[in-house]
C-alpha positions in Angstrom: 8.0 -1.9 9.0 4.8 -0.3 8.0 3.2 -0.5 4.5 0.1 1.5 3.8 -2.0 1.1 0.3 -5.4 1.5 -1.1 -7.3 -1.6 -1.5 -11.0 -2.4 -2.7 -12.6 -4.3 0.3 -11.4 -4.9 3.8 -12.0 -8.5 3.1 -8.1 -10.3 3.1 -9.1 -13.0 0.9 -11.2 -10.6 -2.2 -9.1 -7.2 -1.7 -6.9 -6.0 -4.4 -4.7 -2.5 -4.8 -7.0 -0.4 -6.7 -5.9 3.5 -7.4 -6.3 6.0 -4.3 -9.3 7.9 -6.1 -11.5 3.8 -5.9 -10.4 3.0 -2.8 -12.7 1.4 -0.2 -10.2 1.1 2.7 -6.6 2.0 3.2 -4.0 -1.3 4.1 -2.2 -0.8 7.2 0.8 -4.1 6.8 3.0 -4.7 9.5 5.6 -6.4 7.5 8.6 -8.1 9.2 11.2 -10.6 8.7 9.9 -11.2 5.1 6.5 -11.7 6.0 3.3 -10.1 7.0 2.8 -9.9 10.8 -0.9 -8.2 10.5 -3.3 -6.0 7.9 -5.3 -3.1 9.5 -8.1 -1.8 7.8 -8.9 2.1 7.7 -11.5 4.1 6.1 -9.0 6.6 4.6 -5.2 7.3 4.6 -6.0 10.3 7.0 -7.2 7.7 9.7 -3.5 5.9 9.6 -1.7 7.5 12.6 1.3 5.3 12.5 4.8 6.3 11.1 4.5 4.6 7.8 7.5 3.2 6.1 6.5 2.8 2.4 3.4 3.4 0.5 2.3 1.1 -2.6 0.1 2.5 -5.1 -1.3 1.2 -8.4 -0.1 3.5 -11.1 2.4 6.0 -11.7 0.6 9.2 -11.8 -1.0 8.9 -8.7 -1.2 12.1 -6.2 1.4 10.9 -4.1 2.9 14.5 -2.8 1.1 14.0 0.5 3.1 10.5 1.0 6.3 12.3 -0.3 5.9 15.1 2.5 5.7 12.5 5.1 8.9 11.3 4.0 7.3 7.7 2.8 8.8 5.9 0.1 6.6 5.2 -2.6 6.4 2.3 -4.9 3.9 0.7 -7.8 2.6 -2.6 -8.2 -0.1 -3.8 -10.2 -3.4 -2.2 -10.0 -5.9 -5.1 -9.3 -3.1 -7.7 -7.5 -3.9 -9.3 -4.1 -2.3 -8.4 -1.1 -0.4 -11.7 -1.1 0.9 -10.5 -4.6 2.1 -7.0 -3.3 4.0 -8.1 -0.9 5.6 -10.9 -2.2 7.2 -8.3 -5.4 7.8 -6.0 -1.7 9.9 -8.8 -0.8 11.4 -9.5 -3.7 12.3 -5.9 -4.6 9.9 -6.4 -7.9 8.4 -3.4 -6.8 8.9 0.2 -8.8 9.6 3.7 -7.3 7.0 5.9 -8.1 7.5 8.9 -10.5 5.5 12.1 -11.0 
């Protein structure tokens, strides 16, 4: 499955979810079998091409109509977690469904 989500550098190791308005790059995770296969890097959500399964932003309140439209389900983690951090409350279903 694929998991977009805004992120503050396209560096793995020092990136962290930020909100959509600060993000550097957009996340492109291809997450499978409980784990992530590979990260893409894109200069904005509108680059992403892909069929994208879920979207994780980093606050409620977040303009996420756009996402909604594309039939992508939307959940919120903690703004300034690392990737590694995301993904594991992804896995564990930690994660929370985004409200307007």
């Amino acid at each position: 499955m694929l998991i977009e989500l805004p992120l503050s550098s396209r560096d793995l190791d020092e990136a962290w979810l930020t909100t959509m308005d600060d993000a550097l790059v957009w996340g492109l995770i291809d997450f499978d079998e409980g784990e992530v296969k590979r990260v893409e890097f894109y200069d904005s959500r509108e680059d992403i091409e892909e069929m994208v399964d879920y979207a994780i932003v980093a606050k409620q309140g977040e303009p996420i109509w756009p996402m909604i439209e594309e039939n992508i389900f939307v959940l919120v983690a903690r703004e300034g977690a690392s990737i590694d951090e995301v993904m594991e409350g992804f896995k564990f279903k930690e994660l929370h469904e985004a409200s307007f």
